[in-house]
BASE-464034 format. One record per atom (N, C-alpha, C, O): x, y, z; residue in one letter. Coordinates in steps of 0.1 Angstrom, whole numbers, padded with zeros to 4 digits, always signed. Layout:
<fidrens>
XYZA/...
</fidrens>
This chain:
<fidrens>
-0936+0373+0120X/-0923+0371+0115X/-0914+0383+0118X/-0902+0381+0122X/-0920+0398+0114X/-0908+0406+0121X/-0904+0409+0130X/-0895+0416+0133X/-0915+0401+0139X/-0915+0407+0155X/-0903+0399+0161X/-0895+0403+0170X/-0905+0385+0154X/-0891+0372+0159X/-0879+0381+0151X/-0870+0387+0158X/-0880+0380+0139X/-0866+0390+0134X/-0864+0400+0144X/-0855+0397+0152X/-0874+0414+0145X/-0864+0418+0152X/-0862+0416+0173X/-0853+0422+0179X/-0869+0409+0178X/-0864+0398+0184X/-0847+0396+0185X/-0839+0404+0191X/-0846+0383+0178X/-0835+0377+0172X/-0825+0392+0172X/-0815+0391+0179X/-0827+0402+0166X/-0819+0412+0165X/-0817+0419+0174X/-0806+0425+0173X/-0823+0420+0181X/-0822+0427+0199X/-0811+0421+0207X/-0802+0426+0214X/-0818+0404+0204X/-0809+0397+0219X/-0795+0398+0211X/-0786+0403+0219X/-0788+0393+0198X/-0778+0397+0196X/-0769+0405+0199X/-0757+0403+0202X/-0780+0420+0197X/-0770+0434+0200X/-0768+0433+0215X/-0759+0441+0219X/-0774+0427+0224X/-0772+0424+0238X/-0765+0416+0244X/-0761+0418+0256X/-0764+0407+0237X/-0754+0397+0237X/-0742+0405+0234X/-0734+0405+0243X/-0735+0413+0220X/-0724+0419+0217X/-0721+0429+0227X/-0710+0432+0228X/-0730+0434+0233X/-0728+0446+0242X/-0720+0444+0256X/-0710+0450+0262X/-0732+0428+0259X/-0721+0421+0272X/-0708+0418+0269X/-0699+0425+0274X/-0706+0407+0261X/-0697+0407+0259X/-0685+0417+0258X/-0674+0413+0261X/-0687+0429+0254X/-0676+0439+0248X/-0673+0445+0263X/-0665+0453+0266X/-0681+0439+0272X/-0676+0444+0288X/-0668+0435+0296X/-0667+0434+0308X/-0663+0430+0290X/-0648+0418+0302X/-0641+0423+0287X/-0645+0424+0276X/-0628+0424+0294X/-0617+0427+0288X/-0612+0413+0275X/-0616+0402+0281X/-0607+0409+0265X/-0601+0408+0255X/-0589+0409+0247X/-0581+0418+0249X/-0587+0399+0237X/-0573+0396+0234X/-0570+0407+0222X/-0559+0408+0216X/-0581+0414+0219X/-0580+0421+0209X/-0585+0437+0216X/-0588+0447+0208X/-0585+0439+0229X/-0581+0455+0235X/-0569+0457+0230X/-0561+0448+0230X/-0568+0469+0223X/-0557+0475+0226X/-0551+0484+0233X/-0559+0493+0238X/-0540+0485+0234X/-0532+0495+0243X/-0519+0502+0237X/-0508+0497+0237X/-0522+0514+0232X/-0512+0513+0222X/-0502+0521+0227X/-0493+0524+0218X/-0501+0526+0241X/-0486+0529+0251X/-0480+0517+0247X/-0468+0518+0245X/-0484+0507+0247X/-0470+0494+0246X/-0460+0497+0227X/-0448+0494+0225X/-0467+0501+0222X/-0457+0505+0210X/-0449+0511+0212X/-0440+0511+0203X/-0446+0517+0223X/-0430+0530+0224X/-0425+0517+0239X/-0431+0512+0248X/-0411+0515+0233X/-0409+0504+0238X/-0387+0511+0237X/-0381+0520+0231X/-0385+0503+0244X/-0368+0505+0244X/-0364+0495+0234X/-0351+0494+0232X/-0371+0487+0226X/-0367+0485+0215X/-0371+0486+0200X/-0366+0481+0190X/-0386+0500+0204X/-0393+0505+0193X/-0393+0521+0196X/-0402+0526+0202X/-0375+0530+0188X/-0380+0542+0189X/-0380+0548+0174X/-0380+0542+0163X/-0378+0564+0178X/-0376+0566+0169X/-0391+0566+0162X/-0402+0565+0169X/-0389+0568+0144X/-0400+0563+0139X/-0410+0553+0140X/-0422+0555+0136X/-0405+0540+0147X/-0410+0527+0147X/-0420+0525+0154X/-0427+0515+0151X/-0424+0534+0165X/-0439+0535+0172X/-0448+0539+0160X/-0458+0532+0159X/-0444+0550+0151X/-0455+0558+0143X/-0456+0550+0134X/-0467+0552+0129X/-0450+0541+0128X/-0448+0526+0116X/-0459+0519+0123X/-0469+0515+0117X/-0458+0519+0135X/-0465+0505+0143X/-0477+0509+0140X/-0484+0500+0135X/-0483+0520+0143X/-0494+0527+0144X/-0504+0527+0131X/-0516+0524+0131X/-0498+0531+0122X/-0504+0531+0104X/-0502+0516+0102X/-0513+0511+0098X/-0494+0506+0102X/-0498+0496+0098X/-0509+0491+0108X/-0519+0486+0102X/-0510+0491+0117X/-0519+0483+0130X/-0532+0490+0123X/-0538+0482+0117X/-0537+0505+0122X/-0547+0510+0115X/-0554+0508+0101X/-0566+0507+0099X/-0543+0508+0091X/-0543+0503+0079X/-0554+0489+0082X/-0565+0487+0077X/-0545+0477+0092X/-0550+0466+0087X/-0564+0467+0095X/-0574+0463+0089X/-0564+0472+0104X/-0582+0472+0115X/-0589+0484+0105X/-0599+0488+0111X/-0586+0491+0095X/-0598+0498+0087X/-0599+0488+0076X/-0611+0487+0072X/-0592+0480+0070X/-0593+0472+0059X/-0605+0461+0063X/-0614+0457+0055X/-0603+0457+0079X/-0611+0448+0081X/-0627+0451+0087X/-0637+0443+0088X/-0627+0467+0093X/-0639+0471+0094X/-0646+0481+0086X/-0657+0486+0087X/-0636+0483+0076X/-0644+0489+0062X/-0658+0488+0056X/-0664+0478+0061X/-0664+0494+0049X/-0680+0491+0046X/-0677+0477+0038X/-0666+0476+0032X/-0686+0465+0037X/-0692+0457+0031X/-0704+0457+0019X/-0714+0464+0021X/-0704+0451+0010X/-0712+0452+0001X/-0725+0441-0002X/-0736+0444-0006X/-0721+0427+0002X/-0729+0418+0002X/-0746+0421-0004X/-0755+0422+0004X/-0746+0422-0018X/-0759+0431-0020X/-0756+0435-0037X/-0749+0444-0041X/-0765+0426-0045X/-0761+0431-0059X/-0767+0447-0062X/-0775+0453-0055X/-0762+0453-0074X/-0767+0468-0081X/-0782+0467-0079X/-0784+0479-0080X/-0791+0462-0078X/-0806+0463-0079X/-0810+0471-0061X/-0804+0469-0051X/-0822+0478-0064X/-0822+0487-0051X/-0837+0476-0049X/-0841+0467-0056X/-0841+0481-0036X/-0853+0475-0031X/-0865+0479-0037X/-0876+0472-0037X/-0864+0489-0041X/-0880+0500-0045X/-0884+0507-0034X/-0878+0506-0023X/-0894+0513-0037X/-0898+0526-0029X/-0907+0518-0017X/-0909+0525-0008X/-0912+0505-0015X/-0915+0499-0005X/-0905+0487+0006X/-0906+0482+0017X/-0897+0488-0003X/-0887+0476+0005X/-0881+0477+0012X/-0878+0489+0015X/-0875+0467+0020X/-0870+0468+0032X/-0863+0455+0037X/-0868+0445+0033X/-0853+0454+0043X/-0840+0443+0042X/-0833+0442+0056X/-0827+0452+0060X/-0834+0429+0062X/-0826+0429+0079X/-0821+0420+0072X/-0826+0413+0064X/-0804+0421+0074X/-0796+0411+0074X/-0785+0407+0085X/-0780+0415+0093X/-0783+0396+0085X/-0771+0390+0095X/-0761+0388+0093X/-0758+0376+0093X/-0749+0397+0090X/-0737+0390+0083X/-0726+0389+0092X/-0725+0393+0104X/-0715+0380+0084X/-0708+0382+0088X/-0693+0384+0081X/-0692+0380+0069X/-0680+0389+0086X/-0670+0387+0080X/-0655+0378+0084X/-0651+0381+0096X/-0650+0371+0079X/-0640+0364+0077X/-0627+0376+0070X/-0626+0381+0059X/-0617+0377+0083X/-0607+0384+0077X/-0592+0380+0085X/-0588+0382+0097X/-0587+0373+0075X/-0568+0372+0080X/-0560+0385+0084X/-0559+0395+0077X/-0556+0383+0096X/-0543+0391+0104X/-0531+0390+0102X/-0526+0379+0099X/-0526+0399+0103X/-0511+0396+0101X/-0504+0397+0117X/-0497+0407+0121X/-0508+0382+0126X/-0506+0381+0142X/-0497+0381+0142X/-0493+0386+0152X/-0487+0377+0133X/-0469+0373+0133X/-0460+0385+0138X/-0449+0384+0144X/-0470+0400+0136X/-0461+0411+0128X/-0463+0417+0146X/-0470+0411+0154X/-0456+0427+0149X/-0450+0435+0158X/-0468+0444+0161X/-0475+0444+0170X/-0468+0449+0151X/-0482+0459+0156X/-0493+0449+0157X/-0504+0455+0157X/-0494+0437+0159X/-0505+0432+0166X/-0502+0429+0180X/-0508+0431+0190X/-0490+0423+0175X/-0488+0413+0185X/-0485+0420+0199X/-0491+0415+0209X/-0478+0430+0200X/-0476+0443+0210X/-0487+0453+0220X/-0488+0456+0232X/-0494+0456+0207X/-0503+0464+0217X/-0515+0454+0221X/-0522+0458+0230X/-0519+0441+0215X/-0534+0432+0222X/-0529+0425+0235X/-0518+0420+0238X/-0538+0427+0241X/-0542+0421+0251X/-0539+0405+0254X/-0537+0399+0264X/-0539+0401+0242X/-0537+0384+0241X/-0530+0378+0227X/-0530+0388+0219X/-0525+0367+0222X/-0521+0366+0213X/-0530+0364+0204X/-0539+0356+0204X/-0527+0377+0193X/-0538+0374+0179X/-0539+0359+0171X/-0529+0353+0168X/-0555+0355+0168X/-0550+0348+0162X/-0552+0352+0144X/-0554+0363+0139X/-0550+0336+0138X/-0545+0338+0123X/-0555+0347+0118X/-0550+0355+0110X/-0567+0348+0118X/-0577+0352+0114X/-0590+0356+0121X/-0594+0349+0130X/-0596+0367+0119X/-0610+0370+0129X/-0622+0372+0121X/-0622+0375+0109X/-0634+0367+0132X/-0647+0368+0125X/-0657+0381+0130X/-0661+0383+0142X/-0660+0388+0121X/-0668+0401+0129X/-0682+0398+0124X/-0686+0396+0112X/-0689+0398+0135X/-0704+0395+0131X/-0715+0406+0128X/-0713+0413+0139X/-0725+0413+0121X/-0730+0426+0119X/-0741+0423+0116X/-0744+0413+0110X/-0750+0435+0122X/-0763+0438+0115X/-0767+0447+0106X/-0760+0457+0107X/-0774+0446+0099X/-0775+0458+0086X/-0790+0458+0080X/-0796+0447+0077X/-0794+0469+0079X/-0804+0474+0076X/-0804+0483+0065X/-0797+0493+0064X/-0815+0477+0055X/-0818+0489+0044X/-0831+0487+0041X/-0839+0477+0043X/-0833+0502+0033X/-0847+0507+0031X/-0849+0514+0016X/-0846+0526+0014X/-0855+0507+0009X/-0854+0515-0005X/-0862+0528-0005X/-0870+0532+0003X/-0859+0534-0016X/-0864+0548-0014X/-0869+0551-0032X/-0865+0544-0041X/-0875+0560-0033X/-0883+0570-0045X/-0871+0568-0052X/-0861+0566-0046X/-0870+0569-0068X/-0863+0569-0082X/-0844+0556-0078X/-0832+0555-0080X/-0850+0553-0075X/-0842+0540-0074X/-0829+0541-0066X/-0818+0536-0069X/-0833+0548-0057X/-0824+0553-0041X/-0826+0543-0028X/-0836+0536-0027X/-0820+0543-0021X/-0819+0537-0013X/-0805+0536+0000X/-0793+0536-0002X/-0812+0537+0013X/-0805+0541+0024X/-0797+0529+0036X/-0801+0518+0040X/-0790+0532+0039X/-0785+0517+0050X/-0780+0519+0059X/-0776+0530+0059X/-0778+0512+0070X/-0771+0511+0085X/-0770+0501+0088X/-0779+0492+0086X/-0754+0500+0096X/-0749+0484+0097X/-0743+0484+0114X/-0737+0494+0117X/-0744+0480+0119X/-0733+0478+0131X/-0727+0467+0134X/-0734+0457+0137X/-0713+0465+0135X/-0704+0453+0136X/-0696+0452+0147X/-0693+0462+0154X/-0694+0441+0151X/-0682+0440+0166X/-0673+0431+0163X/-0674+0420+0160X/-0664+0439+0165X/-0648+0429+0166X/-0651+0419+0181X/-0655+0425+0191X/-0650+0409+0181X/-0648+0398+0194X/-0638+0404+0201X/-0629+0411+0196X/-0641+0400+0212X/-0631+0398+0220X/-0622+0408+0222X/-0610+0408+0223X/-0632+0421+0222X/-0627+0434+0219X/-0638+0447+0223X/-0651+0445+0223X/-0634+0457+0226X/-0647+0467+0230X/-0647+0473+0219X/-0647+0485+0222X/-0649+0472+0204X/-0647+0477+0193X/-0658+0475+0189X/-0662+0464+0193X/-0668+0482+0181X/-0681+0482+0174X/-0679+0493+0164X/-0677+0505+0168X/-0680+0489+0153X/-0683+0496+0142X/-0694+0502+0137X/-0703+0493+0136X/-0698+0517+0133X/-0714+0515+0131X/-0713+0526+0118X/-0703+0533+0115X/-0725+0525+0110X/-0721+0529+0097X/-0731+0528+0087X/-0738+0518+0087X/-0732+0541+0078X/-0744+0547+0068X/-0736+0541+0059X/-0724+0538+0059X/-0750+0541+0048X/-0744+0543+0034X/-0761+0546+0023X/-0772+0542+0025X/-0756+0551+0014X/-0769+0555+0001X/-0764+0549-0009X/-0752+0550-0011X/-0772+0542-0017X/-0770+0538-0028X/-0781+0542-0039X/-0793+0543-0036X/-0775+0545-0054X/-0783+0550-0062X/-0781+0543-0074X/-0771+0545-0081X/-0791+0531-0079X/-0791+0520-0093X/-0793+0532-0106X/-0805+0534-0109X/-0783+0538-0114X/-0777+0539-0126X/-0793+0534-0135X/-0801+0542-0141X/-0795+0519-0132X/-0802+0514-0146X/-0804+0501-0135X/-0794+0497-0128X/-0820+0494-0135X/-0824+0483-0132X/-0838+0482-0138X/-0846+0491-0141X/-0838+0470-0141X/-0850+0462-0141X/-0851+0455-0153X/-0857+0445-0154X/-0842+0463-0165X/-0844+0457-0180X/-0843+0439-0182X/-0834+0432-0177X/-0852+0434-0189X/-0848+0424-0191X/-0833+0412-0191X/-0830+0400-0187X/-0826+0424-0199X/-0813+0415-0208X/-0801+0428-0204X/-0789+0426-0207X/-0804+0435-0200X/-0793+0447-0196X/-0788+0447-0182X/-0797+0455-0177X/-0780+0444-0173X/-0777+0442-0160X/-0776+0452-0153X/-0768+0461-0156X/-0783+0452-0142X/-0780+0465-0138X/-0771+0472-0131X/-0763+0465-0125X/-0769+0486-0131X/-0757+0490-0125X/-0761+0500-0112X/-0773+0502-0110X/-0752+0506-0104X/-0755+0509-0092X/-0739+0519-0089X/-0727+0518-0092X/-0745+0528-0082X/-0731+0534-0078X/-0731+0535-0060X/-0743+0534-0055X/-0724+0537-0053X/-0727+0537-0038X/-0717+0545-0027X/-0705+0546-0028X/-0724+0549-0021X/-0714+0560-0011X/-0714+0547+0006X/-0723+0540+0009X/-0706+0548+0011X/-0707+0542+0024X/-0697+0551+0038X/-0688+0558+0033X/-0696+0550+0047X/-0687+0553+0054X/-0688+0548+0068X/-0698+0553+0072X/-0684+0541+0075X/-0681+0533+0088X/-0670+0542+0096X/-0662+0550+0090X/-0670+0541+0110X/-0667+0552+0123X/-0666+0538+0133X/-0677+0535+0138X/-0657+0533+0136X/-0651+0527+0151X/-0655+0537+0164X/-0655+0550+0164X/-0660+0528+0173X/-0663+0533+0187X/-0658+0520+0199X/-0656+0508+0198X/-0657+0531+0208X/-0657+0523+0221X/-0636+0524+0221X/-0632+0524+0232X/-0629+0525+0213X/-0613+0530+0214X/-0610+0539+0223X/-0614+0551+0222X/-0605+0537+0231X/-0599+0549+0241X/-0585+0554+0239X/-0579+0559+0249X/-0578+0553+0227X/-0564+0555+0222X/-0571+0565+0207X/-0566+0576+0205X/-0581+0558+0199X/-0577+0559+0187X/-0587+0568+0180X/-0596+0568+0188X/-0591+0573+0172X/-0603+0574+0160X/-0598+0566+0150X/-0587+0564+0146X/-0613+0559+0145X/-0608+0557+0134X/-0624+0553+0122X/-0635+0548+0124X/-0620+0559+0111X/-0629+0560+0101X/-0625+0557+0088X/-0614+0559+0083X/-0635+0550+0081X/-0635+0539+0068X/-0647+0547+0058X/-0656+0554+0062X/-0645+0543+0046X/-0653+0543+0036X/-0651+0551+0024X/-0639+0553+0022X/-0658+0556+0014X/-0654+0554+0001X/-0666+0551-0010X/-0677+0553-0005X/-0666+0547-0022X/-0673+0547-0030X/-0674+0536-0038X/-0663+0530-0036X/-0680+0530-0045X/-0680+0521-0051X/-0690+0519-0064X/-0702+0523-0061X/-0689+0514-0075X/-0699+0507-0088X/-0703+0495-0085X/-0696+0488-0077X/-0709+0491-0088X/-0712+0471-0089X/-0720+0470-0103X/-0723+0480-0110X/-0722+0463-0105X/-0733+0449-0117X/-0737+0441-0116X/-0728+0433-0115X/-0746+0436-0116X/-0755+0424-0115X/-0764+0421-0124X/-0768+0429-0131X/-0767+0412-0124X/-0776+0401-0131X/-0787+0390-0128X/-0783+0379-0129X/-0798+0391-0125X/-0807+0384-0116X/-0811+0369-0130X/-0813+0372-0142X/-0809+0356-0124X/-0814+0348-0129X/-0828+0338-0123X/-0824+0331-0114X/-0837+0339-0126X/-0850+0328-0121X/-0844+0311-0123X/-0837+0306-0133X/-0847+0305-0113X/-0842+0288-0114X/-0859+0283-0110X/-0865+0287-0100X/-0864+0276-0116X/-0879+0264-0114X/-0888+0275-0111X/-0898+0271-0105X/-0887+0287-0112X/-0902+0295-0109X/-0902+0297-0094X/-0913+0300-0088X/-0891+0296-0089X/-0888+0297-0073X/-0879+0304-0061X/-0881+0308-0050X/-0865+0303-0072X/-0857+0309-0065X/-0845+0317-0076X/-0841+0310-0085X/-0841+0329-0073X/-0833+0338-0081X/-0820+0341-0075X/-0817+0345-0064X/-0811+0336-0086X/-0799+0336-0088X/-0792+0347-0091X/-0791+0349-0103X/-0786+0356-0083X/-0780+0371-0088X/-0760+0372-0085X/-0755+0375-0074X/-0755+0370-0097X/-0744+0371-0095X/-0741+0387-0099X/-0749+0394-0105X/-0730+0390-0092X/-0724+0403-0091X/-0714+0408-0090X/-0708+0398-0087X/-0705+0417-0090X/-0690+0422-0091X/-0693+0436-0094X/-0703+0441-0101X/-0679+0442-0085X/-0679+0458-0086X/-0664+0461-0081X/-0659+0453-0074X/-0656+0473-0085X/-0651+0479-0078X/-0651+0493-0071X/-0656+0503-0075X/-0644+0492-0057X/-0640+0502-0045X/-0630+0505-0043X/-0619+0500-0042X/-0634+0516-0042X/-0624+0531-0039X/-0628+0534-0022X/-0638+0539-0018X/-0617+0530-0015X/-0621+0527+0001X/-0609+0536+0007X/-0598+0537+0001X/-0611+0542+0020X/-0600+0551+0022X/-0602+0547+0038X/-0612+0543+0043X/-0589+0549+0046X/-0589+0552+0061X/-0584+0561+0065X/-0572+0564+0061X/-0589+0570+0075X/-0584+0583+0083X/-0583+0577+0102X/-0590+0572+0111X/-0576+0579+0100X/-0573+0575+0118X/-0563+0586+0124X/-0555+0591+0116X/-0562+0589+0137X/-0559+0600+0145X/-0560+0593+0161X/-0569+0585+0164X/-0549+0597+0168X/-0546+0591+0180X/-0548+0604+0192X/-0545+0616+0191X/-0555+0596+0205X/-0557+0603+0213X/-0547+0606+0218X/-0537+0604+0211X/-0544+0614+0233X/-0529+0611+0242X/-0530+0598+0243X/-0540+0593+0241X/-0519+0591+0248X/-0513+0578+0246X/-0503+0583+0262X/-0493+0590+0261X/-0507+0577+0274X/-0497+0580+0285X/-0490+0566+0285X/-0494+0554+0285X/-0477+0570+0284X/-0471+0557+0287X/-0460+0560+0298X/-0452+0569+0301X/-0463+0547+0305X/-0453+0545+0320X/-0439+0539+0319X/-0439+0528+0315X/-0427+0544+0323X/-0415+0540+0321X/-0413+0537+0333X/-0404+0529+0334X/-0419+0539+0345X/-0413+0530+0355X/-0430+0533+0371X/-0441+0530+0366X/-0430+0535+0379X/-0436+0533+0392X/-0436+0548+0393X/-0447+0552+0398X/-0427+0561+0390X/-0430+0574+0397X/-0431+0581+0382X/-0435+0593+0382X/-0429+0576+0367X/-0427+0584+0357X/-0437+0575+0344X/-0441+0563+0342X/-0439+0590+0340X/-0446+0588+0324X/-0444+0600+0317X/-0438+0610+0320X/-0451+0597+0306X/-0453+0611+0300X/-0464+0607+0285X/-0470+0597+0281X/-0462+0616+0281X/-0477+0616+0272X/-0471+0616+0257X/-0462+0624+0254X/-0476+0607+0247X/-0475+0611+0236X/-0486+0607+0226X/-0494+0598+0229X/-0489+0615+0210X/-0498+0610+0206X/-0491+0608+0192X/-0482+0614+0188X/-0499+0599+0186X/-0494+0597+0173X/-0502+0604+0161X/-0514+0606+0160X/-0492+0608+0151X/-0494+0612+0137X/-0503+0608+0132X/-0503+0596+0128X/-0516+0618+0128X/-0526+0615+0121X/-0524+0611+0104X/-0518+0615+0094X/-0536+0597+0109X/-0539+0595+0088X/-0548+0599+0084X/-0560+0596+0088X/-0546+0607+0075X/-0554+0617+0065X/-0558+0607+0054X/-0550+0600+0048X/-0574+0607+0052X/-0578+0599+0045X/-0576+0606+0031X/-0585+0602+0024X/-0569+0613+0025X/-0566+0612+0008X/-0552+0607+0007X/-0547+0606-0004X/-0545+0604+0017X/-0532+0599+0016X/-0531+0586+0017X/-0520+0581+0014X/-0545+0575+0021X/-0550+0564+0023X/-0557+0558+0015X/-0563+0548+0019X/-0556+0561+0005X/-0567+0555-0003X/-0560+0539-0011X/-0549+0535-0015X/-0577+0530-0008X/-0572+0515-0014X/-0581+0511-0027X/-0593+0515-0026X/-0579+0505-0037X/-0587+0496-0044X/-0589+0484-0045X/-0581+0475-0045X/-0604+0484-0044X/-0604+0467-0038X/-0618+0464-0052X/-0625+0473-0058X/-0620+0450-0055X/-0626+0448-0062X/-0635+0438-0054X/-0630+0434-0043X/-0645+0435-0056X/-0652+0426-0050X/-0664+0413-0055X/-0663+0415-0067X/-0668+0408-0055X/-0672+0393-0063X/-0683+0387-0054X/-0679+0383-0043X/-0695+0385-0058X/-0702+0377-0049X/-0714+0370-0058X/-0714+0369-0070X/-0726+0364-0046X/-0736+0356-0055X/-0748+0357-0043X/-0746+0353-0032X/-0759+0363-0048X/-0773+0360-0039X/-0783+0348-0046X/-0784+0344-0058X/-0788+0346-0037X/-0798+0333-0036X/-0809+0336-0029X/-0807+0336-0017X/-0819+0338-0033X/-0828+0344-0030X/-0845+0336-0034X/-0850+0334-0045X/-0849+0331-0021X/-0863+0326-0023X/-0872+0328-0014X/-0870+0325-0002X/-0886+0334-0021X/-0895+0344-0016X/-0889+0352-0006X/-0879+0356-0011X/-0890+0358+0009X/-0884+0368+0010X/-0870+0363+0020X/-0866+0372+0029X/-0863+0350+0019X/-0854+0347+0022X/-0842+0346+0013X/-0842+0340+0002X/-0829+0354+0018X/-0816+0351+0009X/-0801+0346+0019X/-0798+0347+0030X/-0794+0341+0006X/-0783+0342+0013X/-0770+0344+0004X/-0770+0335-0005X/-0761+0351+0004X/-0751+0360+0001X/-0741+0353+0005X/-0742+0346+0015X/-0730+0354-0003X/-0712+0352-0001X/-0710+0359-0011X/-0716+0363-0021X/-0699+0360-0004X/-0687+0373-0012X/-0675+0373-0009X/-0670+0372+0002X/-0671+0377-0021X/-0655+0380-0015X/-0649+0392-0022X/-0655+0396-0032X/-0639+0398-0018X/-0629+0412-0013X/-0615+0409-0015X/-0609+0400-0009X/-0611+0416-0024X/-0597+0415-0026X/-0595+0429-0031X/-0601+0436-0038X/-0581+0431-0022X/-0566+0441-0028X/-0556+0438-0032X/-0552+0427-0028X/-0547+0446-0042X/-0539+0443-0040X/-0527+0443-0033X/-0517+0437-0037X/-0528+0450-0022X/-0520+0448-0011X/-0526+0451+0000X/-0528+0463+0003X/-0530+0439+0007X/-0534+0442+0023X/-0542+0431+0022X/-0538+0421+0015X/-0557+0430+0028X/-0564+0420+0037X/-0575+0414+0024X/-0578+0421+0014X/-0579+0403+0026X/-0589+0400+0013X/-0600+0394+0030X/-0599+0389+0041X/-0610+0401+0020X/-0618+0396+0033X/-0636+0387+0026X/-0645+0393+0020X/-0635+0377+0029X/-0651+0370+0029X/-0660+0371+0035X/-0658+0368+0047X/-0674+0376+0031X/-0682+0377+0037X/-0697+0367+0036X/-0700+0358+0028X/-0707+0370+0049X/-0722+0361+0042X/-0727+0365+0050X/-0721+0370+0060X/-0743+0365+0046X/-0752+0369+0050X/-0765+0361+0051X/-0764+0350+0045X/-0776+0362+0057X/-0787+0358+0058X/-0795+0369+0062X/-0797+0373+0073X/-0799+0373+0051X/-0810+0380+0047X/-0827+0376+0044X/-0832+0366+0038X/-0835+0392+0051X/-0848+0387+0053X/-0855+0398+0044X/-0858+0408+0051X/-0860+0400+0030X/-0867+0412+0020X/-0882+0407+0031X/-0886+0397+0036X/-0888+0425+0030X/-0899+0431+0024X/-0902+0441+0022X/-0913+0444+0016X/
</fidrens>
C-alpha cells in the first residue's frame, strides 16, 4: 500500500512538472503593469494588491485538527484548494497571460511526521494551474495538551510557504496559528474530529528587475517596492471536520478573513 501511495505521488508531481512547462493563463508578466494608462503610483498599487491576493491563496493550510501523530506516525495527504479571484480587477487581469477566471483550484501534497513529546514536522508542495508557480513549504507543530478524555486538545503551529519558478517576483507566506479539537468515535469504526483555530498569517514579496519595452529600439528597467512582511500581517480564522477510518481520512475546511480571499479546502489522507 505505500509503494502505490507513493506511486500515486510521484506520477502526480510529474504530471505538475509537465504541465508547468507550456506556457499559461496565469504566467505572469508584470512589465505589462507600467502602462500609458497606469503611472505614477498605480503600477506599485497593482503590484501589492496582485501579491496580497496570490499570498492569501498560496498561504500555509491547515486541514489537520490540534492532535499530533505520536512519535511513530506518519501522514501522506492529497489536498486541495478552492480559492476566488478578484479577475474583474486591473492587477489580474493585466499582467496574466489569459483571462483569469472567477476562481482557482491548487492541488498539493503534504507530508508529516510525528515526533517525541507531542511535536511534529511537515512539508507540502502546491501548484497554481496553468501557471509555472509551485509553492513549497515547512511547518512544526507542537499539541499544548492531547489525548484527555473530555478536554480537547490544543495545538499551537509555526508554518511558512516560498513561491518558486517566478521570474519577476519573490514571494513568501506564513505565520502562526492555535487550533482545538475534539475527536468523536461513531459504531466502533470511524472518528469524527471537529476543529477551529485562529491565524496570524503574513506576506513578504519583493520584485526582481522588471524590463519593460516602450517600443522596437527602447526599454528600460524598473523594480518594484518591497513588502515587508510586519507591514502585512492578516487574521484569518479557520473551521473544519476530519473523518477518519482505520488509516483512511478525509478533511474539509474552510478559511476566512476579514478582508481578502476565503479559501476551501480537502483532503484525502492516508495515517501510519
Amino acid at each position: 500500500m505505500m509503494r502505490r501511495i507513493l506511486a500515486v505521488a510521484l506520477s502526480l508531481g510529474m504530471v505538475l512538472m509537465a504541465s508547468s512547462a507550456m506556457a499559461g493563463r496565469y504566467d505572469l508578466h508584470l512589465s505589462r503593469l507600467f502602462s500609458d494608462t497606469c503611472t505614477g503610483t498605480c503600477p506599485q498599487q497593482h503590484f501589492e494588491d496582485l501579491m496580497t491576493e496570490l499570498g492569501q491563496i498560496t498561504a500555509p493550510v491547515f486541514l489537520a485538527p490540534a492532535e499530533t501523530l505520536g512519535l511513530n506516525g506518519f501522514t501522506f495527504g492529497i489536498e486541495g484548494t478552492v480559492a476566488p479571484l478578484s479577475s474583474n480587477e486591473d492587477f489580474w487581469d493585466i499582467p496574466t497571460e489569459g483571462s483569469p477566471g472567477a476562481a482557482v483550484f491548487m492541488p498539493s501534497l503534504h507530508l508529516r511526521k510525528g515526533l517525541p513529546f507531542s511535536f511534529e514536522l511537515g512539508t507540502q508542495l502546491s501548484y497554481l494551474p496553468e501557471s509555472e508557480l509551485f509553492t513549497v513549504g515547512a511547518e512544526v507543530k507542537w499539541a499544548l495538551n492531547e489525548g484527555f478524555y473530555w478536554i480537547p486538545d490544543l495545538a499551537v503551529r509555526m508554518a511558512v510557504n516560498h513561491t518558486v519558478g517566478a521570474k519577476e517576483f519573490e514571494l513568501t507566506t506564513g505565520g502562526w496559528d492555535v487550533s482545538v479539537s475534539k475527536a468523536f468515535g461513531i459504531g466502533g469504526m470511524l472518528s469524527l474530529t471537529p476543529y477551529a483555530g485562529y491565524n496570524m498569517m503574513f506576506i513578504h514579496a519583493s520584485s526582481h528587475v522588471v524590463v519593460v519595452i516602450e517600443d522596437v529600439d527602447t526599454f528600460r528597467n524598473e523594480v518594484f517596492g518591497e513588502m515587508n512582511w510586519q507591514d502585512n500581517m492578516y487574521h484569518r480564522l479557520f473551521a473544519g471536520l476530519r473523518l477518519q477510518t482505520f488509516i483512511f481520512q478525509v478533511v474539509a475546511e474552510g478559511v476566512f478573513t476579514v478582508d481578502g480571499v476565503s479559501l476551501f479546502n480537502f483532503k484525502l489522507g492516508f495515517d501510519y
